[in-house]
N, C-alpha and C positions, 0 to 999 in steps of 0.2 A: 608515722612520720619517718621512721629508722627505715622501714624498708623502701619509702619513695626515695628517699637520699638516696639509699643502695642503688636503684632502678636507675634514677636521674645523673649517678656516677658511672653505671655501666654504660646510659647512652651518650655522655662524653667522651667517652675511655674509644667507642666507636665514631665518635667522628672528629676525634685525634687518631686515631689509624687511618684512618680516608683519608685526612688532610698530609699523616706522613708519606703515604701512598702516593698521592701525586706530586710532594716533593720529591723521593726517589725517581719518579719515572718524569722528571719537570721538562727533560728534552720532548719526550713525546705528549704532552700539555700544553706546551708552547704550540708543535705541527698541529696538533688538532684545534689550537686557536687561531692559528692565521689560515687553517682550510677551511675553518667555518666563517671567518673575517672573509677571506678572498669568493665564497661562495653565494655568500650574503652578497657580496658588492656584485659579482657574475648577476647573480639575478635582476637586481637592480638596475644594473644598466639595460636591460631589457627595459624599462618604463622609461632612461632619461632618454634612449635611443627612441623611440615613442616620441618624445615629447611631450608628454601628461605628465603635469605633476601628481595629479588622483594615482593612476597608475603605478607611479615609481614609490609612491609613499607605501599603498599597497602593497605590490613586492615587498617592498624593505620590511613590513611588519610582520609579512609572513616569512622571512627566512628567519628574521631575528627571533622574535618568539617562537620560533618552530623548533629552533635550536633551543632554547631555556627548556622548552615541554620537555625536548628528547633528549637533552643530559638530565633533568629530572627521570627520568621514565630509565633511564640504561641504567643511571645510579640503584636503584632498586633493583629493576630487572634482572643485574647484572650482580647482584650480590651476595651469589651462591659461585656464580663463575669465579668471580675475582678470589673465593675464599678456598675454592676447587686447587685454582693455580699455584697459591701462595704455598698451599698443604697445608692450612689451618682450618678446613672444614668442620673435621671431626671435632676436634677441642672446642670450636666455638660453640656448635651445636650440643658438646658436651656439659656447656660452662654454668653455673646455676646463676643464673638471670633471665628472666622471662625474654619471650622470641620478642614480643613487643617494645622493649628498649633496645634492645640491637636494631630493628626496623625504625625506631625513632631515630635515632642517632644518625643509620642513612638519612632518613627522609629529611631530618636540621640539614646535613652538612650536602645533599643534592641541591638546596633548594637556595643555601648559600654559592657554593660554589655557580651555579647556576648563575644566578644573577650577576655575578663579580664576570664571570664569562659575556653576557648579553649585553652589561653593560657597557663594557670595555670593545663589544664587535657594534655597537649604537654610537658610540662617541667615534670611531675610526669613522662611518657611513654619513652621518652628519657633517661630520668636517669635509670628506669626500665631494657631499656635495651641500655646499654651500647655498646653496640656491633655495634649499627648502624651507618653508614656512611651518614652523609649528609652534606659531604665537597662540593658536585657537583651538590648542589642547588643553584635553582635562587629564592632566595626570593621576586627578584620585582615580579616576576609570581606570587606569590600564593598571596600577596597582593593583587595583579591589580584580579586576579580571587577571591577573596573574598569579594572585593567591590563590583566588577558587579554581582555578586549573590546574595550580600545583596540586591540590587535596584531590582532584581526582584522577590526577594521572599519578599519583600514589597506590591511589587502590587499586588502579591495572597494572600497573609497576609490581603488588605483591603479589597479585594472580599471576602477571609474568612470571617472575622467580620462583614460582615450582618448576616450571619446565625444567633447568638447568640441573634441579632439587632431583627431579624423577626420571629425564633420560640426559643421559652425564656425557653419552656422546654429541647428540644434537640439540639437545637443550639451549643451548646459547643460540644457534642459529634461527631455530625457533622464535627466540624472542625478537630477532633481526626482522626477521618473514614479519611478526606482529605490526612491530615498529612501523613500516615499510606501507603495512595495511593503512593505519592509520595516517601516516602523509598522504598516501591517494586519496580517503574518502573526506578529508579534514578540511578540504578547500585553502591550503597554505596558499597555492599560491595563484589561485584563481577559483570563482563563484561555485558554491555546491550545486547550483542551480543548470548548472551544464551537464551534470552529470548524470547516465541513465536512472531513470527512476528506483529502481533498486538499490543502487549503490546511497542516492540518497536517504533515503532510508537508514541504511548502514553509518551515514554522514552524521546524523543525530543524535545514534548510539556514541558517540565521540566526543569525551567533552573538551578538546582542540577546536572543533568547528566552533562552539561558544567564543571561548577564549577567544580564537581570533576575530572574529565577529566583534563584539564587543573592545577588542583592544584598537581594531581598527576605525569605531565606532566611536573612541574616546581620543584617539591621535589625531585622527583627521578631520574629522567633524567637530569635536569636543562637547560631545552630547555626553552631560552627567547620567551617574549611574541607575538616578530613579526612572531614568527615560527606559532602561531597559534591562530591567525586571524580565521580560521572557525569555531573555538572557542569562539571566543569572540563577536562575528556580533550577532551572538544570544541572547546574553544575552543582548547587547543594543537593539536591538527591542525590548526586551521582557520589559527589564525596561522601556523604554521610551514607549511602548504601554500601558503593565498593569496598570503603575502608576497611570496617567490620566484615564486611563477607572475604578480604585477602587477609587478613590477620586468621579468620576460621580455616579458611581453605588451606593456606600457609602451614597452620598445626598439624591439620588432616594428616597434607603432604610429609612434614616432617616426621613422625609418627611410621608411617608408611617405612619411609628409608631408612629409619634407624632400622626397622624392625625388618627391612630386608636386608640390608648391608649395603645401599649405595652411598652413603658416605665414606666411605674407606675409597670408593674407588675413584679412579682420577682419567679414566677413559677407557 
């Protein structure tokens, strides 16, 4: 029990650093929330310009959760960069507490921060537009599909963050290019089913294409979650796979760079 308290104080300890982190940098938190707010509503208006409200509801759910996935998915990804910058790498890496509570701690405070974000670019786009009907949602759906996409864009999140771990110069961009992959193949903002047969394929591999599936499945329709179980099977393998194999791969990695020296260096 002593040593889970230990673990479960070091994973606070990091995400009371996160959360001081974006209050020092709060100006550029703020622009990254009203570009995601103004981005969200850009796409959107593509449906109300349309005229379908199917449409514009659409849209709206894939900017909005497309956004929660990808500050989930950077927050990880990105947590070898951000430690790169600050020039706390070494020490952290150094620090005796398992790598598994430093990544927890990310993965609490992405997942918070996260939602406090989607929520607040939801409530701007609702008011926006007043017109929309979503008396005939089921919100336990888009919950239950937001958690289990969180858990697995965790476990590509900790595969991302070796890049950054093992090449120091382009590491970060790397994970950009990933990012990048999965909005094309993920059907954010239009059907996978337009997409060359190959790349679907690839669409599957992704558990974004769930998630939105599923969340737009529960907003607009308000089909409860027992309806769609082919839905969800997914995304528990994919978490309960990825997880454990980015936590392995994550050691590997680390292991690696201690024992070559890219932790010291900063480009």
């Amino acid at each position: 029990m002593t040593a889970l308290a230990h673990e479960l104080k070091a994973s606070y300890a990091f995400i009371e650093r996160n959360f001081f982190l974006s209050r020092r940098y709060w100006g550029w938190e703020v622009a990254f929330l009203v570009y995601s707010a103004a981005g969200a509503l850009s796409i959107s208006l593509i449906g109300a310009q349309a005229g379908d409200p199917r449409l514009l509801l659409t849209l709206m759910v894939g900017a909005i959760f497309w956004n929660y996935l990808s500050v989930v998915f950077s927050w990880i990804a990105e947590t070898i960069t951000v430690e790169r910058w600050e020039g706390t790498l070494e020490y952290t890496m150094m620090a005796p507490i398992r790598r598994s509570s430093q990544l927890f701690g990310s993965v609490v405070y992405a997942m918070v921060y996260g939602l406090v974000r989607t929520s607040v670019i939801f409530i701007a786009l609702v008011l926006f537009f007043p017109q929309l009907d979503l008396s005939g949602a089921d919100p336990a759906t888009v919950v239950a599909f937001m958690l289990l996409g969180s858990f697995s864009f965790v476990g590509i999140g900790m595969i991302a963050a070796i890049l950054p771990l093992l090449y120091v110069e382009r590491g970060a961009q790397m994970t950009f290019v990933l990012q990048s992959c999965l909005l094309l193949v993920s059907g954010v903002y239009y059907s996978v089913d337009i997409l060359p047969p190959w790349m679907q394929v690839l669409s599957h591999l992704s558990p974004a294409t769930y998630v939105l599936e599923g969340v737009r499945a529960g907003l607009i329709d308000g089909t409860p979650i027992a309806d769609l179980t082919h839905l969800v099977w997914p995304l528990i393998v994919m978490g309960a796979t990825l997880i454990p194999f980015g936590l392995w791969a994550f050691g590997r990695a680390e292991r690696y760079a201690k024992r070559t020296g890219k932790l010291k260096r900063v480009g």
